[in-house]
Backbone as JSON, one array per atom type, in Angstrom:
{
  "sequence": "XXXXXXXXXXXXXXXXXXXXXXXXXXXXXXXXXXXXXXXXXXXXXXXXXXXXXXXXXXXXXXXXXXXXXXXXXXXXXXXXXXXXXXXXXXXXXXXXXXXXXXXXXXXXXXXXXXXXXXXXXXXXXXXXXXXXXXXXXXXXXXXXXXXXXXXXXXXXXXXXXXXXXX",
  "N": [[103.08, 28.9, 6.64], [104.38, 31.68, 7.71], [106.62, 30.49, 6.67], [106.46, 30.71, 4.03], [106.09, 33.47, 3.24], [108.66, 34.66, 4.56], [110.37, 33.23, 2.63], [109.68, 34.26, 0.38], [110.44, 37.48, 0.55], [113.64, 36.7, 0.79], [116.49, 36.62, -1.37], [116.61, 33.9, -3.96], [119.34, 31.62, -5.26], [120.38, 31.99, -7.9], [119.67, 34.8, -7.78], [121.71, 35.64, -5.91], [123.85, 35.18, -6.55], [124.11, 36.41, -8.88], [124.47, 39.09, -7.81], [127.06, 38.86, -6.33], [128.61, 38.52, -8.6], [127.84, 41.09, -9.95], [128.91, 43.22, -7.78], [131.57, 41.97, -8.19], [132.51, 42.63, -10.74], [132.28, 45.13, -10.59], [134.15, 46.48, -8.56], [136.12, 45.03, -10.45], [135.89, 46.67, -12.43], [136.31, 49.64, -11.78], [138.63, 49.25, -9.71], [140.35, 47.07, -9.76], [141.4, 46.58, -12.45], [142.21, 48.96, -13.21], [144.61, 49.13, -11.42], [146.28, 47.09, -12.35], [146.37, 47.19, -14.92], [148.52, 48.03, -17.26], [148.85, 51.15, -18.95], [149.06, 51.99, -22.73], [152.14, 53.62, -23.75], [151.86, 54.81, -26.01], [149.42, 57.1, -27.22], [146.4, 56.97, -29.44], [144.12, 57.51, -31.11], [143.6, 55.11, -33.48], [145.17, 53.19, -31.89], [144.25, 50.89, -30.03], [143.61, 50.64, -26.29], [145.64, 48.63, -23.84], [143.6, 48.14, -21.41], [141.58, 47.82, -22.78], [139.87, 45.62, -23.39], [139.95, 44.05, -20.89], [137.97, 46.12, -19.32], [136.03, 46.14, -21.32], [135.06, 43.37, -20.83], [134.74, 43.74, -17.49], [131.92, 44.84, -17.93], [130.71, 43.56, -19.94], [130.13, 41.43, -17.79], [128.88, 42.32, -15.68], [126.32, 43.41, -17.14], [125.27, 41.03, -17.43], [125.01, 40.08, -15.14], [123.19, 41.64, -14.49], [121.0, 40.66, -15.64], [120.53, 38.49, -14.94], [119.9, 38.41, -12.65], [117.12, 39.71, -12.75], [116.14, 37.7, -14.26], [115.86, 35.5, -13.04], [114.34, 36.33, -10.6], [111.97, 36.66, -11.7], [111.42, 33.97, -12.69], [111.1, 32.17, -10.2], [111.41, 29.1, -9.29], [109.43, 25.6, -7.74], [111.09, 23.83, -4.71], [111.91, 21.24, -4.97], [111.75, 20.69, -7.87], [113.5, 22.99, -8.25], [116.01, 21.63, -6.94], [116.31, 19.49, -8.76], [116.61, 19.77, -10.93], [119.48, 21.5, -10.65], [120.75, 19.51, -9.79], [121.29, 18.21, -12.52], [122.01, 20.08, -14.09], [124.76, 20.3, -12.4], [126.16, 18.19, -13.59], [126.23, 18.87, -15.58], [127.69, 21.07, -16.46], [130.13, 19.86, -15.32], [130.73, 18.14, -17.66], [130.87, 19.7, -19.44], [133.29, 21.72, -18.07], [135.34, 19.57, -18.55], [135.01, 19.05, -21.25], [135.97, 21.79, -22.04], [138.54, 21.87, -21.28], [139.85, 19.69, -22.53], [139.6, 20.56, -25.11], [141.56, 22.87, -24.49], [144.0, 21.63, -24.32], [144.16, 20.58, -27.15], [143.9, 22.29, -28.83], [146.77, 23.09, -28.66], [147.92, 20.64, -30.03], [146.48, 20.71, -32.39], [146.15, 22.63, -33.38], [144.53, 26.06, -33.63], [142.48, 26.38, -35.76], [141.26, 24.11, -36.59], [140.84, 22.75, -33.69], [138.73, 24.78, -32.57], [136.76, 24.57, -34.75], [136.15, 21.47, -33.88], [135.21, 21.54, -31.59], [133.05, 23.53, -30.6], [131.71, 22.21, -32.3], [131.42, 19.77, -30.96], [130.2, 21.09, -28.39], [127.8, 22.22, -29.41], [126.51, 19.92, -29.75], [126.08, 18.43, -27.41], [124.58, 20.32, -25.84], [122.15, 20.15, -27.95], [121.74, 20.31, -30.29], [120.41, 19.17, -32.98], [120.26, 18.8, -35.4], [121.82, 19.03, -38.62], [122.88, 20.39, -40.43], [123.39, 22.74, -39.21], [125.39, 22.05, -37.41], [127.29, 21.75, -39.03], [128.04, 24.29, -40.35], [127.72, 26.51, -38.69], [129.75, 26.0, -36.39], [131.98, 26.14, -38.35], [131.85, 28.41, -39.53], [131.63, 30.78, -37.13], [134.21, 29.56, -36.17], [135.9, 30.81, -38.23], [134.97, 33.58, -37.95], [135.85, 34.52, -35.75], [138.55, 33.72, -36.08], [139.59, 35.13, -38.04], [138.72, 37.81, -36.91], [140.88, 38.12, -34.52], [143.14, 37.71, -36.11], [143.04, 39.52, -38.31], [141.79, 41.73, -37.51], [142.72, 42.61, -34.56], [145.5, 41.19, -34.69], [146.31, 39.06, -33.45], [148.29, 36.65, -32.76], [147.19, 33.31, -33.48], [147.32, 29.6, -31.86], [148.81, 27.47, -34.16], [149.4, 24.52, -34.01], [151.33, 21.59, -33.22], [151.73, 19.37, -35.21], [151.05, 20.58, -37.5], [152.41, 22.44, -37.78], [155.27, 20.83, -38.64]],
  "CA": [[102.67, 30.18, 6.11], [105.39, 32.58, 7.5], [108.03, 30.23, 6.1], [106.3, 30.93, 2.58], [106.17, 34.55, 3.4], [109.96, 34.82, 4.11], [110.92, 32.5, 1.32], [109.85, 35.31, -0.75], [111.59, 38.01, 0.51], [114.62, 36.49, 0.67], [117.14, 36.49, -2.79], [117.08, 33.01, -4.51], [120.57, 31.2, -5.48], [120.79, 32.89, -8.52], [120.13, 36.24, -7.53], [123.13, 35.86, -4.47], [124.94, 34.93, -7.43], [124.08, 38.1, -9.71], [124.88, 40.01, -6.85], [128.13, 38.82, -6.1], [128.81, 38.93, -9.93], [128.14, 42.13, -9.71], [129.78, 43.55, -7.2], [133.07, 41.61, -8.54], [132.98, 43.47, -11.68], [132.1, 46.95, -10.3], [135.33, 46.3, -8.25], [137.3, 44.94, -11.53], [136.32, 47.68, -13.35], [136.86, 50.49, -11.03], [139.26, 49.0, -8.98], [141.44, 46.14, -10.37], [141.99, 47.28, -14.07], [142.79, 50.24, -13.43], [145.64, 49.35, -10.95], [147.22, 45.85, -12.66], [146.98, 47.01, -16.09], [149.62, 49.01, -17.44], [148.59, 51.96, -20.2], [150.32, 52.28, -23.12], [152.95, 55.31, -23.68], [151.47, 55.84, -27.12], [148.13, 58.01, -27.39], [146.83, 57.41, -30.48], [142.26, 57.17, -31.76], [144.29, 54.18, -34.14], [145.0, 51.41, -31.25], [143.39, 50.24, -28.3], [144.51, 51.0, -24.76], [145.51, 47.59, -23.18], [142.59, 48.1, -20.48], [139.89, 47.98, -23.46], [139.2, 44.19, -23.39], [139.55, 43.51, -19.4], [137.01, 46.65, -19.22], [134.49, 45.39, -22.15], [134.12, 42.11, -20.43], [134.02, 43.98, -17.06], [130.99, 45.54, -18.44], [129.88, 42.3, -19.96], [130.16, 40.68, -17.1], [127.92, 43.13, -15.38], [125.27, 43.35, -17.42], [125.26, 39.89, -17.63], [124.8, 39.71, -13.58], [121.98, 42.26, -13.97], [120.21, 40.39, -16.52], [120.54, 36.81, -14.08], [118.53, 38.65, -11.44], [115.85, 40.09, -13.32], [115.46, 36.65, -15.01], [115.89, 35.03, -11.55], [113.61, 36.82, -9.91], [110.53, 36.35, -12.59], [110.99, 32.54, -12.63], [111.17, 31.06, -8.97], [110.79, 27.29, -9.31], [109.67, 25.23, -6.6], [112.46, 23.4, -4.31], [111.73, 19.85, -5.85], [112.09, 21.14, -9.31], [114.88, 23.27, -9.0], [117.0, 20.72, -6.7], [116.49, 18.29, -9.76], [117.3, 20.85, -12.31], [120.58, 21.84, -9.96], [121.83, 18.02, -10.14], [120.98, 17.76, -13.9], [122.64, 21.28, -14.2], [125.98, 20.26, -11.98], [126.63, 17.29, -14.38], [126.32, 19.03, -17.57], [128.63, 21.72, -15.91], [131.32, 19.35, -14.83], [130.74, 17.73, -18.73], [131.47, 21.4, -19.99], [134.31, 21.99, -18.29], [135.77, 18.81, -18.99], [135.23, 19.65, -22.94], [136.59, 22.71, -22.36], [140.17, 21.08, -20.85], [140.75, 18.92, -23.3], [140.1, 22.22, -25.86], [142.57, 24.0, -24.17], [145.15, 20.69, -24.31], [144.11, 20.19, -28.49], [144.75, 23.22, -29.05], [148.47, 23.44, -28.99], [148.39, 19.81, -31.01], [145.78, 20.89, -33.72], [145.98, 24.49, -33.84], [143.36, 27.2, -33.26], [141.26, 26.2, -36.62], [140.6, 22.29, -36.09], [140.41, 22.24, -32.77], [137.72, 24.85, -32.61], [135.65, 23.45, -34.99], [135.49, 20.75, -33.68], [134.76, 21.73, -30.08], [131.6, 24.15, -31.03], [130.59, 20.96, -32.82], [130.85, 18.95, -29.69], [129.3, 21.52, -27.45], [126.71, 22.41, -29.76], [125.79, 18.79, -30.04], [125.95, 18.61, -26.33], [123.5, 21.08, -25.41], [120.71, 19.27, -27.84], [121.7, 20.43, -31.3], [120.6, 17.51, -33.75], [120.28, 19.69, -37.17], [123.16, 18.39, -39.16], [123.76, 21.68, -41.13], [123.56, 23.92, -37.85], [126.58, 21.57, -37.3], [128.54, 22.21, -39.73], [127.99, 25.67, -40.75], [127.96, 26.94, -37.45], [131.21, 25.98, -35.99], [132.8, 26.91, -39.62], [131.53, 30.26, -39.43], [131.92, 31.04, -36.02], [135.4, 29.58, -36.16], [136.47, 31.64, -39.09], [134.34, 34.76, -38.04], [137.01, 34.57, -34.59], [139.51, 33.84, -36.43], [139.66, 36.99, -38.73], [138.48, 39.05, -35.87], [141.43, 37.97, -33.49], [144.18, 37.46, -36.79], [142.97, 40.45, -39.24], [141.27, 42.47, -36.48], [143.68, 42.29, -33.35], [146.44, 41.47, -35.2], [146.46, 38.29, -32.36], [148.51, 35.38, -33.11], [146.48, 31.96, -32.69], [148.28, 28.48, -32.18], [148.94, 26.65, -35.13], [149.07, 23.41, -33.74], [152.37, 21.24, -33.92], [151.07, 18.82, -35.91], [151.19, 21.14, -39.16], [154.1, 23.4, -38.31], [156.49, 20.31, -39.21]],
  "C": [[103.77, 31.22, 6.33], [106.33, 31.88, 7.1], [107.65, 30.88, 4.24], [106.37, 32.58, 2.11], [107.58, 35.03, 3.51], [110.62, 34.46, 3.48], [111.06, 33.65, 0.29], [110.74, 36.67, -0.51], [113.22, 37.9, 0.66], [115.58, 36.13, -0.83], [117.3, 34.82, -2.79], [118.78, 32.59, -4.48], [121.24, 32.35, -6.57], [120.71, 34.19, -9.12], [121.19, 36.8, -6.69], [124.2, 35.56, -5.63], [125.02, 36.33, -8.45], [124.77, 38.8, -8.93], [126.42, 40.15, -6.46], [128.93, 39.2, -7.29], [129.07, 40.29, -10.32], [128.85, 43.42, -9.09], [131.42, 43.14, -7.85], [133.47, 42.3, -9.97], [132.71, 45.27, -11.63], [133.83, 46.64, -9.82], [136.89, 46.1, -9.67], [137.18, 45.99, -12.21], [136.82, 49.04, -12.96], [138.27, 50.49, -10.26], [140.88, 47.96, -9.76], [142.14, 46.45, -11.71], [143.1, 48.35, -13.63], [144.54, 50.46, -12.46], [147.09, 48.65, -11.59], [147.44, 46.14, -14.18], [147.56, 48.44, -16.61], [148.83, 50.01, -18.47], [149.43, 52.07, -21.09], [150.87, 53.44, -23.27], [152.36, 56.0, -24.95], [150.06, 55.91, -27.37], [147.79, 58.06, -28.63], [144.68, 56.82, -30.64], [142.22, 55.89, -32.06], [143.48, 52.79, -32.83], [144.37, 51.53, -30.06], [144.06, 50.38, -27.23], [144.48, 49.35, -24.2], [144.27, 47.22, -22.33], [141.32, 47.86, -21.55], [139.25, 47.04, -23.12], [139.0, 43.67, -21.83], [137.91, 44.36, -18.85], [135.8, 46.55, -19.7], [134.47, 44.4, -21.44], [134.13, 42.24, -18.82], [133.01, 44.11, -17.29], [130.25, 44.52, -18.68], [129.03, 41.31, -19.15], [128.95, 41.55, -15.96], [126.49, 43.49, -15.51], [124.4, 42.08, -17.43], [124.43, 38.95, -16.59], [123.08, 40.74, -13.1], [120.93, 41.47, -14.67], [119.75, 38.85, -15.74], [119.62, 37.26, -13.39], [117.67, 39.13, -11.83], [115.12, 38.51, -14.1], [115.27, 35.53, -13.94], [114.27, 35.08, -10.58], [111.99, 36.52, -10.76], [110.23, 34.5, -12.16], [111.78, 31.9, -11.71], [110.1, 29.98, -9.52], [110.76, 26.61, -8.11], [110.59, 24.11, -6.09], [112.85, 22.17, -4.78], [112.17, 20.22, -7.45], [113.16, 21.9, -9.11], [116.36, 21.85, -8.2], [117.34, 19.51, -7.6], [117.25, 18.92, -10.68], [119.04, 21.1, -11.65], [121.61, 20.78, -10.19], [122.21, 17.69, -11.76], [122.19, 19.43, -14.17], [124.45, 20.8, -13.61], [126.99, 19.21, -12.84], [127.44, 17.86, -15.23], [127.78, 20.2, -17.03], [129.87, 21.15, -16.0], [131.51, 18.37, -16.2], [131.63, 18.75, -19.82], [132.57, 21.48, -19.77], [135.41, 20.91, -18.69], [136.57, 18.84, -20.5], [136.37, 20.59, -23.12], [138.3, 22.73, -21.91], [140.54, 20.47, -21.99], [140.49, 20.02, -24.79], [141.29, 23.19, -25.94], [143.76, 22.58, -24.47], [145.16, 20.37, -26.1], [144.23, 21.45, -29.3], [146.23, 24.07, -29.87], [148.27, 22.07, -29.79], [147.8, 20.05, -32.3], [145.85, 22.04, -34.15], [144.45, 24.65, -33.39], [141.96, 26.69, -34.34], [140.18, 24.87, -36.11], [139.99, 22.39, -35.06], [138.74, 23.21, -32.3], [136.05, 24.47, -32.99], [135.42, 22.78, -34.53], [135.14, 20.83, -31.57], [133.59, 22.49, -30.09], [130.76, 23.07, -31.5], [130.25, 20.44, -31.81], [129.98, 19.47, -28.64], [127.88, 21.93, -28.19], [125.63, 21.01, -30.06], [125.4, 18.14, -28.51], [124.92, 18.92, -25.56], [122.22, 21.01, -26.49], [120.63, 20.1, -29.61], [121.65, 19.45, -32.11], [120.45, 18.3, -35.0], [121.55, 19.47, -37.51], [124.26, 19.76, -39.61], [124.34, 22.66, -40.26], [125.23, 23.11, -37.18], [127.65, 21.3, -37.37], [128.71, 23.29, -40.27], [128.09, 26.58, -39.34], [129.04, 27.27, -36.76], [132.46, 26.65, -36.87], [132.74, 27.96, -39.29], [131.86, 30.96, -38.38], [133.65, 31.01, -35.88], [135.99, 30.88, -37.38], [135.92, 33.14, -38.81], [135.72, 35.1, -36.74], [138.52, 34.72, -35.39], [140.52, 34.88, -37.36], [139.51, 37.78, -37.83], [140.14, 39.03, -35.24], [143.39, 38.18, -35.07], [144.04, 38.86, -37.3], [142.64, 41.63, -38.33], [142.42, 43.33, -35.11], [144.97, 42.15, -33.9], [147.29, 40.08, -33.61], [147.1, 36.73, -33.13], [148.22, 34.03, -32.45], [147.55, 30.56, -32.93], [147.62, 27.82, -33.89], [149.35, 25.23, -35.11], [150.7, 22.58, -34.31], [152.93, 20.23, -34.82], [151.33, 19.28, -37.36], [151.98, 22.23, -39.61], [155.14, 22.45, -38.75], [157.34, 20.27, -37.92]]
}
């Protein structure tokens, strides 16, 4: 009985994880940005201050950590169920980043287009997507919606893979 009583007031896993989350981007955004990244010399409505994108995904990353512990905190599972879920969870994790290695290594041989596609395909088929079309319209779109953002947008040059530079 008092173990079930301090069980509850004590923060779950992944509310010690929000928390830390949090804290690490109060710090990046207050703290780290503002020392490591340079500003540029020209002042202008036009372009973007270098700090925009480390600070939006501070921010992201923030809300992100508030939104874990509010969703945390609603649905405690008991220790049997989540220690199963945790193992089943550490797999798919260490499956993920796996994917996401050999992404970053196909990359530079396929370029930015290919290799995306087909890595949204694989993770979306991954995580329990069996709809054929969601399979191929998906990754297309997504890829090309990035790829205008980051080319037409940003003005960001993506690999082109060496494969089809010749």
């Amino acid at each position: 009985m008092e173990e079930n009583v301090r069980s509850k007031h004590l923060l779950n896993v992944d509310q010690k994880v929000s928390v830390v989350m949090l804290v690490f981007a109060i710090v990046l955004y207050l703290y780290i940005i503002p020392t490591e990244v340079e500003e540029g010399t020209l002042s202008s409505m036009v372009s973007l201050q270098p700090s925009f994108m480390p600070k939006l995904m501070s921010l992201c990353l923030a809300v992100l950590s508030i939104l874990l512990f509010i969703t945390s905190a609603k649905h405690k599972n008991c220790p049997e169920e989540r220690k199963d879920h945790q193992s089943y969870s550490l797999k798919r994790t260490a499956i993920c980043i796996g994917l996401l290695f050999s992404y970053a290594y196909l990359i530079e041989i396929l370029g930015y287009i290919i290799s995306t596609i087909v890595a949204v395909a694989v993770l979306l088929y991954f995580f329990g997507t069996k709809n054929r079309i969601e399979l191929i319209v998906i990754p297309i779109g997504l890829t090309l919606l990035l790829y205008w953002f980051f080319r037409g947008v940003m003005e960001v040059l993506l690999p082109e893979g060496f494969i089809f530079t010749g």
